[in-house]
N, C-alpha and C positions, 0 to 999 in steps of 0.2 A: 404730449404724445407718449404714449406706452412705453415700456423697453420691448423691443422686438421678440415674440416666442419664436424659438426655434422647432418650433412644430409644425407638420403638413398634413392634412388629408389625404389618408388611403382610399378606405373605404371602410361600410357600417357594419357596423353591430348594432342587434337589437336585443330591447330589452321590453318584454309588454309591447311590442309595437312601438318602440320608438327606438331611434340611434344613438349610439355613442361612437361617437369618432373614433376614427383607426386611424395613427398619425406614425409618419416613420420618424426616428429621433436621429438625428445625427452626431449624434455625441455618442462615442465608443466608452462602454463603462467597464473600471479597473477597482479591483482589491486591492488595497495598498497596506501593507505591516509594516510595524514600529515607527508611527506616528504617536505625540502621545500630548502634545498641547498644541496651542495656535501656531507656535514660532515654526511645528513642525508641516503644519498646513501651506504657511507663506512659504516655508522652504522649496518643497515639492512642486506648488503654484509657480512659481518662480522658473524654478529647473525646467517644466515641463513648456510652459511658455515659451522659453526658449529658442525648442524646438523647431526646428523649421515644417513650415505647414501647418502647424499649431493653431487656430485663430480664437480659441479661447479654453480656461480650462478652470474646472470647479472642484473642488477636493472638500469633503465632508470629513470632518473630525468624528461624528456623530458615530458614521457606518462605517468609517474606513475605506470610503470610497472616494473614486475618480471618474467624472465624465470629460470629456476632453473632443473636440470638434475642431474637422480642420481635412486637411490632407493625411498628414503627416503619419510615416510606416511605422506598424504597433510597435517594431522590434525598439525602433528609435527614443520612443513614448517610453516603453519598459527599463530602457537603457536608461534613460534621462534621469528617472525616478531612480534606480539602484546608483548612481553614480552619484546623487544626493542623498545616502544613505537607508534607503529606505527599500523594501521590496513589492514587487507590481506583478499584477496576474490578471492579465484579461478575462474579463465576465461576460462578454457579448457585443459585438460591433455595428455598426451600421452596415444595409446591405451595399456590396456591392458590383459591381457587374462589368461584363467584359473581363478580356483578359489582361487589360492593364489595372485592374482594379482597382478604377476610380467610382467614388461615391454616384447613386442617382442623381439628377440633378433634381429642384428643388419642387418639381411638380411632374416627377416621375411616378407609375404607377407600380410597384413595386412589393413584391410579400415582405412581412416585419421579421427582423431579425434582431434579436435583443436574448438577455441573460432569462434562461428559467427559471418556473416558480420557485423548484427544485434548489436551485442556486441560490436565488438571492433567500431564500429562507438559510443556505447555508452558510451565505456573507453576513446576515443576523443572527446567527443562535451565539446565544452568549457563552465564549469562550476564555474569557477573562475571566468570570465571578471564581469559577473552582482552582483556576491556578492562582488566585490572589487569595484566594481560603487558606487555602495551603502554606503558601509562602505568609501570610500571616500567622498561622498559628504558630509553627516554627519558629517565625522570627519572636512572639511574643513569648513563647516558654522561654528562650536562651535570655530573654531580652530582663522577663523577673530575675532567672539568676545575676544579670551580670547588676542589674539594681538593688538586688538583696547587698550584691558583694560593695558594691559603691555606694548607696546611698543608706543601705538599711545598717549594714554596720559601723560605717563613720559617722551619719547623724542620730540614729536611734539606738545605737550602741548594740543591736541584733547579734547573736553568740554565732563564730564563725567555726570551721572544721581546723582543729589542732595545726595539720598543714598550711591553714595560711593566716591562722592566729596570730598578730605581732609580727607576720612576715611581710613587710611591706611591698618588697621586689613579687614575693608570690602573687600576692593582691594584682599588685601591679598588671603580670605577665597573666592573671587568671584574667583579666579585664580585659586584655588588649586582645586574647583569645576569643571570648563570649562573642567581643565587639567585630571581629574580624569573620567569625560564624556568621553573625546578623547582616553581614553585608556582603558575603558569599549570596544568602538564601535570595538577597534581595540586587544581586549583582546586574540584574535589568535593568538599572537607574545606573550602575556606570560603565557598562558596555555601550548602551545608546547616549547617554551622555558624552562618553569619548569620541566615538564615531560622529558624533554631529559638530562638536569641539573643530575635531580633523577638517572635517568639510567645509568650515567657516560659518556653522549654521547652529548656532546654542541654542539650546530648546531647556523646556522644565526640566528633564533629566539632568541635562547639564546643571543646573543651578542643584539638585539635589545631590548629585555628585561630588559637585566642587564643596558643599556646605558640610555635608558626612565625613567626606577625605580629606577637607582640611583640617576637622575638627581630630580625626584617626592619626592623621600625620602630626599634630602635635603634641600628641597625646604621645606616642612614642619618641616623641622628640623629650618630652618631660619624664617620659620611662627612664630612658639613657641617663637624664642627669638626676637623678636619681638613685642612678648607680653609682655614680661619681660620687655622690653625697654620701653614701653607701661607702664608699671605697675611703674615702676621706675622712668617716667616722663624725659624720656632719649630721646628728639625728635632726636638727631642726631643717635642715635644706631637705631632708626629706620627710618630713611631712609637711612642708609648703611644695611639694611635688605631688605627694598624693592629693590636696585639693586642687590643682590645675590638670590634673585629668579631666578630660573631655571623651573617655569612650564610650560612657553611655549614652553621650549627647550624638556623636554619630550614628551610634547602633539607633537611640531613640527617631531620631529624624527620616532617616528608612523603613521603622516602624511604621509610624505615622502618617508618615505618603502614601505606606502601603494600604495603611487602612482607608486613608481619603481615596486611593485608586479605588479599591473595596466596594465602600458605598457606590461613587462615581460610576462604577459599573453593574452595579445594580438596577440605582435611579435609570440610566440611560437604558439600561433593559426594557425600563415599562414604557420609555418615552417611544421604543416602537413596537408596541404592542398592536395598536392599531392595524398595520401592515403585516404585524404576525398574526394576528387574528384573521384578517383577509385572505391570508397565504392558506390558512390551517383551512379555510373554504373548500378548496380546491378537491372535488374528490379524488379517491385515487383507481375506482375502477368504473366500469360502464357494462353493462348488460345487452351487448347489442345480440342482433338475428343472423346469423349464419346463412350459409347458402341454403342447405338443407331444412331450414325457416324454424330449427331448435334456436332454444337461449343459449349464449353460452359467453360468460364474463370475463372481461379482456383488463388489461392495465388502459388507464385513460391515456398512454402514449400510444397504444394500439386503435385509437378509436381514430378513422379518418373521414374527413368530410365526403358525404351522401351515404354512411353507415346508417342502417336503420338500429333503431338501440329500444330499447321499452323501462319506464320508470312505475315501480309499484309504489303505493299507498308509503308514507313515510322516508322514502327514499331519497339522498339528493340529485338534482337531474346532475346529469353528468358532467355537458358539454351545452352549447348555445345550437337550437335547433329549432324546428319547425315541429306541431302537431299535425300526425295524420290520421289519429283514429284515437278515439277518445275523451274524456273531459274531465277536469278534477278544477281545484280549486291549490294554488300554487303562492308556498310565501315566497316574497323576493325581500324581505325585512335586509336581508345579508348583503343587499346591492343598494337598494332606494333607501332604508333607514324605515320603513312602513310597513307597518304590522297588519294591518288587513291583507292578507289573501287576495290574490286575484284569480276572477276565472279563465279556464283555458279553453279552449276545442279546436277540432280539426280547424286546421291555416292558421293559427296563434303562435307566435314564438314564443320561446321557451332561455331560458339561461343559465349557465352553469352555477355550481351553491345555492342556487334554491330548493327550497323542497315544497317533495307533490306532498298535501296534507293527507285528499279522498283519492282520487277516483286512480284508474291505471290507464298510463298514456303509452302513446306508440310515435315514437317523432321519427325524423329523418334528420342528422346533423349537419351542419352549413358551416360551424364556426370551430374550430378544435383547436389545443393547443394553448401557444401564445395568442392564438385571434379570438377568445372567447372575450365576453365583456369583462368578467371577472379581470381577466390576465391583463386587458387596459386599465380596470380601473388599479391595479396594484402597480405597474410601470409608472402610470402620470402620479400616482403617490411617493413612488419611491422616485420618480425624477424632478421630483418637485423640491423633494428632500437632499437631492444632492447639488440643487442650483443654489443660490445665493441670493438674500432679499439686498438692496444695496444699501439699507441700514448697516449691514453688517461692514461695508468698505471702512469707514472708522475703526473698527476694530481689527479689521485685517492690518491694518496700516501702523496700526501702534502694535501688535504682536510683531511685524518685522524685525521692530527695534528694539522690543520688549527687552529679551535677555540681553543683550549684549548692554544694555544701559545699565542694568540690574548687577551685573558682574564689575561694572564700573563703578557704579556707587559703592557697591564691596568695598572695592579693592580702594577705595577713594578714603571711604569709612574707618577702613582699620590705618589706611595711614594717616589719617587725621589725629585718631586715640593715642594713636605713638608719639602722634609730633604735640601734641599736650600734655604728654607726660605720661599717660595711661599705663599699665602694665601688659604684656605681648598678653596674655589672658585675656583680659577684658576688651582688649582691640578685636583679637581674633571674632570673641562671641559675638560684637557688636557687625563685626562684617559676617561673619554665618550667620547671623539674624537674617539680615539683609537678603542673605540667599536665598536661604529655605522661605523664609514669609513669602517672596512674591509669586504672584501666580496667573503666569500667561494663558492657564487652562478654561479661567474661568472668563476670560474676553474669548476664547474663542470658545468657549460652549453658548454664549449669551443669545446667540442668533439662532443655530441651527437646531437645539432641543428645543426650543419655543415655535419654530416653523416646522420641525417633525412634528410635534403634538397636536399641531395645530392642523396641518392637514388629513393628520388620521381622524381628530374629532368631524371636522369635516366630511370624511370620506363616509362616515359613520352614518353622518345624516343627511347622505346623495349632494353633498357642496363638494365638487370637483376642481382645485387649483392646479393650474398646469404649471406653476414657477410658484417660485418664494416671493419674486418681485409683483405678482399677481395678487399674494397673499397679502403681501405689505398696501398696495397702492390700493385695492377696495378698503382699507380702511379709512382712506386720507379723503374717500367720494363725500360732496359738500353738493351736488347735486345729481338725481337721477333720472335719466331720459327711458321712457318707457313705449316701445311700439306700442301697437294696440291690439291688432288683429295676429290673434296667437298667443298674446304675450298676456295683454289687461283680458279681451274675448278669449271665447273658446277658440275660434276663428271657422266654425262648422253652423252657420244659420239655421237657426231652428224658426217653428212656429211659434209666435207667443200671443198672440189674438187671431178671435174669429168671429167676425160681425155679420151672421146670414140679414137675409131681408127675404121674408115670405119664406122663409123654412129653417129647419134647424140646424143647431153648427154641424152634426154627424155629415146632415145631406148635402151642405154647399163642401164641408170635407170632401166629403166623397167623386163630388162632380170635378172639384178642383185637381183631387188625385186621379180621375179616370183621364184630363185634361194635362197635365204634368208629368205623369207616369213615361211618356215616351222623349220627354226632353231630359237633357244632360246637363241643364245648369243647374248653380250651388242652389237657388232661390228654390226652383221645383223638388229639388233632392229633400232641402228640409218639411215639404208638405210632404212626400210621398211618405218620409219617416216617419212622419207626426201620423199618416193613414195609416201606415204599417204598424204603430202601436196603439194605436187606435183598433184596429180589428180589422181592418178593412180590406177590400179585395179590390183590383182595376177592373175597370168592366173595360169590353173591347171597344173602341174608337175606329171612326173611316175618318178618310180626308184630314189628317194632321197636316199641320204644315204653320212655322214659323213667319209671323207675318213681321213686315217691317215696320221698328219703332217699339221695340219690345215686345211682341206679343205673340201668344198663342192659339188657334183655332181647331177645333175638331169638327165631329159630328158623334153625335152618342145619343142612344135611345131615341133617333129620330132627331134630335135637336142639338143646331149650332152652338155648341162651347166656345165664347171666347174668353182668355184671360190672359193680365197682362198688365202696365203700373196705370195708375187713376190717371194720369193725363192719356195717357193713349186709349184708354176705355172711354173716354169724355169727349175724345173724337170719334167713339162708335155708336154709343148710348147716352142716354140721358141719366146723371146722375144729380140728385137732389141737394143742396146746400148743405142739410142736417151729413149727409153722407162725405162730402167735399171737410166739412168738418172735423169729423173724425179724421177722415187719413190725412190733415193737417196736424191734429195731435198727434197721431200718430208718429208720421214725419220728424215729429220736435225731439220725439223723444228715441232718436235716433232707430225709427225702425220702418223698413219699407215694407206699405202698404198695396197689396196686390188687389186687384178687380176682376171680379166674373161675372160676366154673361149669359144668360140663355135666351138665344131667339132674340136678342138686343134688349132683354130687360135685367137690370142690374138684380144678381142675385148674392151680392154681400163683399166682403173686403176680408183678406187674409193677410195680418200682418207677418213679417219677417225679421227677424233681426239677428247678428252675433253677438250673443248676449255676454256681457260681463261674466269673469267665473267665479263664482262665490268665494275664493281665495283672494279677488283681485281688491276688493273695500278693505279686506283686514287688512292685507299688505300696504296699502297704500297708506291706510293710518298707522301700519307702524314705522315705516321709514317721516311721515310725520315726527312721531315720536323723537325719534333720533336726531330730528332738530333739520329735515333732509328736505329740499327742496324736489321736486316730483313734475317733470313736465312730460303730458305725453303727445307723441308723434304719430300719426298717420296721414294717409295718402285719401282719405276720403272728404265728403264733403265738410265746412264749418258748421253746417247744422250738427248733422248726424254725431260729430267730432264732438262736439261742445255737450250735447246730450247723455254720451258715456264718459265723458270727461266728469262730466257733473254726476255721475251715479257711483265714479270711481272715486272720485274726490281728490285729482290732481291739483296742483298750484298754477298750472296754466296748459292749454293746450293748444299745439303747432299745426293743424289742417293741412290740406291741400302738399301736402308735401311728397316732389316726386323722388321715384325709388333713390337717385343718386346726392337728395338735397339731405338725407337725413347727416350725412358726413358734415355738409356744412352749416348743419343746424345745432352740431354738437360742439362743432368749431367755435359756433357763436356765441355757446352756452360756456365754454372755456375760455373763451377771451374773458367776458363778464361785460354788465355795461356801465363800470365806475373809471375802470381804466385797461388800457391795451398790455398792460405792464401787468396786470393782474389775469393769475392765472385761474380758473375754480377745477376743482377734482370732478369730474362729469363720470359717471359710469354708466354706460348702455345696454335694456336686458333688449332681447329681441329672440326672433325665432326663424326668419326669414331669409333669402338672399340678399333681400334689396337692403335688409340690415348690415351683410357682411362689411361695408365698409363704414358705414357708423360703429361698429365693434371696432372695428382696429382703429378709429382718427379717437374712442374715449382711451380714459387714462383706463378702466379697467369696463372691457367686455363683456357682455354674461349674456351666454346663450340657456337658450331653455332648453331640455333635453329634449322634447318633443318637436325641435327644429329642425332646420333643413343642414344638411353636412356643411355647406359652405359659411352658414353662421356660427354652427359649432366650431368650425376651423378658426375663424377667426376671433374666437372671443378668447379672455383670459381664465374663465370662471365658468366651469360647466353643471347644469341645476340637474339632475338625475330625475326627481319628482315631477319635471315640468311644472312645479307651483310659483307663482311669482313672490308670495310669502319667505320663499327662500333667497330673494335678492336680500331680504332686510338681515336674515340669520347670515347670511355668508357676509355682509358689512360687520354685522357685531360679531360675527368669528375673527376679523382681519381686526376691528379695533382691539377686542381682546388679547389677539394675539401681540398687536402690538405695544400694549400697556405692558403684556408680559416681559418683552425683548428691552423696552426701555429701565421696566424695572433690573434686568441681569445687567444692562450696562452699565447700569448706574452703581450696582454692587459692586460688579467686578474693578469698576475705575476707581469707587469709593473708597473699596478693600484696599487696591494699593497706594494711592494716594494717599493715604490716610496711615497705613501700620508701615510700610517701607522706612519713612520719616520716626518711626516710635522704632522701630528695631534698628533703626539707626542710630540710636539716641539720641538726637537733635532734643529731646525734653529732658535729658538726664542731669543738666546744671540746676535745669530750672525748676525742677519736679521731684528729679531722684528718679525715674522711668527709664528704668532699662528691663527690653525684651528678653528673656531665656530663649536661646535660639529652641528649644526642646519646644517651647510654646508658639514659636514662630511657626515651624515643623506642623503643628497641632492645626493650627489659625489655617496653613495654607490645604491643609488636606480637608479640610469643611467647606469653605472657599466657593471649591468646583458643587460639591453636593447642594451646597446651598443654591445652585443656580438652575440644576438639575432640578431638585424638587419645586423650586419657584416657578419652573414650565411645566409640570407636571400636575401644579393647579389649574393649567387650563382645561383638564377634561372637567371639572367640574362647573365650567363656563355655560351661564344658560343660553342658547343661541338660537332655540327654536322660532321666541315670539318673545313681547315685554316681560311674561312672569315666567320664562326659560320652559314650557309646557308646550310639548308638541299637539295642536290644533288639530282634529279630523275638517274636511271641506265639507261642515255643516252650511248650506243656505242658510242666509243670514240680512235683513232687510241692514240698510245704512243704520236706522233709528237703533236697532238689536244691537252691531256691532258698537256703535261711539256706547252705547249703555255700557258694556260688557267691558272694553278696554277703561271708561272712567273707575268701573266699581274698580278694577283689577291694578288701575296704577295712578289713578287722585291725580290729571294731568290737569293744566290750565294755560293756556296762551295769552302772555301779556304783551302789551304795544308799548315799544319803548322808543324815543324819538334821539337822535347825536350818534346813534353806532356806526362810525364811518367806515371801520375796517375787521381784522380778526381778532388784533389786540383789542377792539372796543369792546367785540366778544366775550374775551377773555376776562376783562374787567367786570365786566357786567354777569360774566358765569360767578364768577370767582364771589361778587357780593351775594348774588341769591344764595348761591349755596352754602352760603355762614350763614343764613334762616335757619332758626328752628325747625323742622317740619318739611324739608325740600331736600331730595336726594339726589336729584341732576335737575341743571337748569342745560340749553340748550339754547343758544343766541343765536342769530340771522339779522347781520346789516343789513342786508341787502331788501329784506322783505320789513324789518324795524321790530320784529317778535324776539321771544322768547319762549319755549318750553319748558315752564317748569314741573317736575312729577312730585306730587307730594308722598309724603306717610302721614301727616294731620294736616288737619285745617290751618290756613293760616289766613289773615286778616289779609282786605286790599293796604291797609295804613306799611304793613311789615315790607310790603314788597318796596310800596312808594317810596318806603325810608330808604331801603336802600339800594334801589334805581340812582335816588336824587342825591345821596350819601357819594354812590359813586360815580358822578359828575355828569349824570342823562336824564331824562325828561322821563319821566312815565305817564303814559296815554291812559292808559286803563285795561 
């Protein structure tokens, strides 16, 4: 079962005629400053918790933000946070009503209230990059003099100014200056250091703090005897005092963080670009009609819903509206990720950041403000980014303890060196090693810049995640239940055969539409269409009327019209075997075959069907691909069922299933049938209500966008395009993303595990490996960037289809499509017999893919395959070998 969204349906918006949920969030979201690694994240988490009325709270390193749900009074929330060092500034609450101002309840109908565009672009403009500019360059000019005076003159013998030529005390007292500048400019690492000290709560400042000012503090501690040395005419005691200076090594290490902040805020700049790009959408004026019926252009906070407004050639529409007069051709590339144009005219909706390319429209607005589409899709991005996938729970859990362990092995470090003899020098560096190297920034960046990135690529290409844990669990899907009608189908019946007898197809058209045109079912609507595009006009009818057992009867041009399905005609008229035959085939091939009459002599067969969408065979062979098992669901018959099953090319298909079974047919598909102990990752696309509870019982949801509100509400994963092709891109956006997240945690554990231990000298008996804390300093400030940039390869993640190429809905026969995916990706499915479980899997991935020539294999116990994709040819012998090499049978 899912982790609970804390999400409800309002109501819609539309975009081209279809909806996006309007959902109220119930998490009140806060700015939070002087956060500045994980430890600072668990701190605040922590504090705010707390709080009474609290019932959950998420805090973003990323943005600086806090969402926080519950009861509990802002003032208290605000307090919570300051009284744990740190400062809080409401961005936008949940609504709430009455004058005890308790929240809606959970299926209240209620207008959105949440933080403006306005705003949260103002909670992201990068504020950090110019004052770390700053503060570095400053710090770096003082920082060459005091290196010239330290290191360039004592090691390289560099010609100094007469004044502190041979003055050792000068030298001395010019250093301790330089160094004491460098850590003014950079006095933010030990203001929030101290303060979080105070509060019982070490964070990376701390450790940078402690590592600088230990290093500054001995450094004057060795100035003073120096003097003494000085004083006592001891030339040798003092210049064994000038090499145990350490103020460059202070000044350097505040350097160096600063620059690792530097980058660090850069990288994390572009990681939300995505959402800045979306924000920059937003126009900022509108053109509406005045009373007096002039133009006259308003700021888009003056536009109010039922405003008439008018958009010229080139322009973007404003706001989300209705057309009343005119037609153009409109991109919405900036919402859906699709580059064709769409066309508009009078009663078409319209949506805010598109623009009209031709013609000049006249709308009336419906949706203004925060309710536009836009404004939802930028909230569910940005609250998506401030939730937490629960991969990250590991890393929050070792940030708690991070610093304070880190400050222990110091202090453990340097009395260790002492109690072996070491000299107070060499103890010291090896415990400021220990400081400055670790780095809690980069466990807590590991999660949250890989699921920002990741939802803006997303967002980019109309794959809408409502959570991070949404984001996470479509990666983990191992099978996919797909409705049919809406979802695999158009779900709008068309014509697709017309078999006259004794006339031609136009004329039995014709008859059928002057005979259909007055009834209201889906069956009739698809003939009238098919007449209406066809050319054709109704001729007038007497005596309609609905006969029972399906059937239709007029009178026209003198003569009884009956129509209506082959069995009930068969009780009217005489129809022939050769005829009986066909709408048999017909039937098979999941499409219902209608009969007409004139005067009770059969005048031919009109079939009907909800046709597959030509998106529906690619999609389905690329979640193939993926190694993904594909079952679809409907409520219709086993024939009909099995007929587009077969044309879709699922792995099996569920029939007969009524609206409330599909819940427990997802149950079933989650249990699995090897054992009750085993769980499978089921993800469900649908469009429907009868789906809304099949959406919520899979691990991840996915409604289509062109579905019904109460499936949208309930899914985790919202399709913008309504294309079913995007189930498979929004799986490989979540596995991507999560290859990304495993790889930062495995750095950020690696990094410290690994150099903590080297800057502690644990190798220096045995090696001679001792860290310069200056390089430790160096190691920690790349650390975080390096984790940053590692999420930041996810925009180049192809996620469209197998060769990362976004696909137009060319019609496309089965035969065309398997042609097209083989040239494109050398696939082959082999039968491999012993794979009992995942690990058999994994065994069995692991040998294919040390082939020559095979770049993902793709195993399935349960089914006994494997997918593998090549880049060359490779022999049956190469596979055989090593199927049988690694302990399984190969079938062929």
């Amino acid at each position: 079962m899912r982790l609970p969204v804390r999400f409800i349906s309002k109501q819609w918006l539309t975009l081209a005629d279809f909806p996006l949920f309007y959902y109220i969030k119930y998490m009140e979201q806060y700015a939070i400053t002087g956060m500045s690694c994980a430890a600072c994240v668990a701190r605040v988490e922590k504090a705010v918790s707390k709080v009474e009325g609290v019932s959950a709270c998420s805090v973003s390193l990323l943005t600086n933000s806090m969402s926080v749900e519950g009861t509990a009074a802002r003032d208290q929330i605000i307090q919570a946070v300051e009284n744990a060092g740190y400062g809080a500034k409401e961005l936008g609450g949940a609504k709430r009503t009455g004058a005890s101002g308790e929240r809606q309840g959970k299926n209240a109908i209620g207008s959105h209230s949440s933080s403006s565009i306005s705003e949260k672009e103002e909670m992201l403009r990068d504020r950090e990059t110019p004052v770390l500019k700053r503060r570095f360059m400053w710090s770096f000019g003082f920082l060459l003099v005091l290196m010239y005076i330290s290191m360039g003159h004592m090691m390289f013998g560099f010609p100094l100014p007469p004044f502190l030529n041979g003055n050792h005390i000068a030298m001395g007292l010019a250093q301790l200056l330089l160094a004491a500048i460098v850590m003014v400019i950079n006095q933010k690492f030990f203001i929030s250091g101290t303060k979080a000290l105070l509060n019982r709560a070490p964070n990376m400042d701390t450790l940078v703090a402690l590592g600088s000012g230990v290093s500054f503090a001995y450094s004057v501690f060795v100035l003073f005897e120096m003097t003494w040395a000085q004083a006592a005419g001891d030339n040798a005691g003092v210049l064994r005092a000038m090499d145990n200076f350490y103020f460059e090594g202070a000044a350097m290490i505040v350097t160096l963080i600063t620059v690792g902040k530097l980058l660090e805020a850069i990288s994390k700049g572009r990681t939300t670009d995505a959402l800045k790009s979306l924000m920059k959408l937003a126009p900022k004026t509108a053109t509406v009609i005045v009373e007096d019926g002039t133009e006259k252009t308003v700021s888009i906070e003056d536009v109010r819903a039922g405003d008439v407004f008018v958009v010229k050639p080139g322009e973007s529409i404003p706001v989300d509206g209705v057309v009343l007069e005119g037609s153009s051709a409109v991109n919405e590339s900036a919402l859906t990720g699709e580059s064709i144009p769409v066309d508009k005219a009078a009663g078409d909706s319209v949506s805010a950041a598109t623009v009209n390319q031709s013609g000049f429209l006249r709308c009336r607005a419906t949706r203004v403000g925060e309710d536009t589409t836009l404004s939802q899709i930028i909230q569910m991005v940005s609250d998506a980014a401030s939730t937490k996938a629960p991969i990250a729970k590991v890393a929050d859990k070792v940030s708690g303890i991070f610093v304070p362990a880190v400050i222990l092995i110091a202090a453990v470090t340097t009395i260790v060196w002492l109690t072996v003899g070491e000299s107070v020098g060499f103890a010291l560096s090896r415990g400021i090693a220990v400081l400055v190297i670790s780095c809690p920034c980069a466990l807590g960046l590991a999660t949250p810049v890989a699921i920002m990135v990741g939802n803006g690529l997303g967002a980019k290409n109309g794959i809408l995640f409502k959570t991070a844990a949404s984001l996470e669990a479509a990666g983990r899907t191992q099978i996919v239940a797909l409705d049919k009608t809406g979802t695999i189908t158009s779900g709008k019946p068309v014509v697709t055969d017309i078999i006259p007898v004794g006339m031609s197809e136009t004329e039995l058209l014709q008859t059928a539409f002057n005979l259909e045109a007055k009834s209201e079912h889906p069956l009739a609507k698809a003939i009238t269409v098919r007449a209406g595009e066809s050319g054709l006009v109704a001729q007038d009818v007497t005596d309609f009327s609905a006969l029972p057992g399906n059937g239709l009867q007029a009178t026209c041009g003198g003569k009884k019209i009956v129509g209506g399905s082959i069995a009930f005609i068969a009780s009217q008229s005489a129809i022939s075997d050769d005829m009986r035959a066909q709408g048999d085939a017909l039937s098979e091939q999941g499409k219902t075959p209608l009969a007409f009459t004139a005067d009770g002599k059969l005048i031919g067969l009109i079939a009907v069907a909800d046709v597959i969408t030509p998106d529906s065979v690619r999609a389905v062979q690329e979640l193939h691909q993926m190694g993904l098992r594909v079952v679809m669901l409907t409520g219709d018959n086993e024939r009909t069922a099995k007929a587009i099953g077969a044309q879709a090319g699922t792995d099996e298909v569920i029939a007969g299933v009524l609206p409330d079974g599909k819940e427990a047919v997802v149950r079933k598909l989650q249990a699995g049938a090897t054992s009750s102990a085993h769980h499978n990752f089921v993800a469900m696309a649908g469009d429907g209500i009868n789906d809304a509870p099949a959406l919520t019982r899979a691990d991840t949801g996915i409604a289509i966008g062109a579905g019904t509100d109460v499936a949208i509400d309930a899914a985790d994963v919202v399709l913008m395009n309504s294309r079913l092709s995007d189930v498979a891109a929004a799986i490989r956006l979540s596995r991507a993303t999560l290859r990304n997240i495993h790889q930062n945690l495995f750095w950020a554990f690696f990094y410290n595990i690994i150099l903590i231990p080297v800057a502690a000298g644990a190798y220096y008996k045995a090696f001679g490996l001792a860290l310069n804390p200056m390089l430790g300093a160096a190691a920690m400030s790349l650390s975080s960037f390096c984790v940053v940039m590692n999420a930041l390869r996810l925009n180049l993640a192809k996620i469209k289809n197998a060769d990362g190429k976004a696909q137009r809905d060319v019609p496309q026969t089965t035969a065309q499509s398997e042609s097209n995916n083989m040239e494109k990706n050398m696939t082959k499915t082999l039968k491999v017999d012993g794979m009992m479980c995942n690990h058999c899997e994994m065994h069995v991935k692991k040998a294919l893919e040390a082939i020559d020539g095979v770049s993902e294999a793709v195993a399935n116990h349960e089914k006994g395959e494997v997918v593998v994709t090549l880049t060359a040819d490779v022999p049956q012998d190469a596979f055989a070998k090593a199927v049988t090499d690694a302990g399984y049978t190969f079938v062929g």
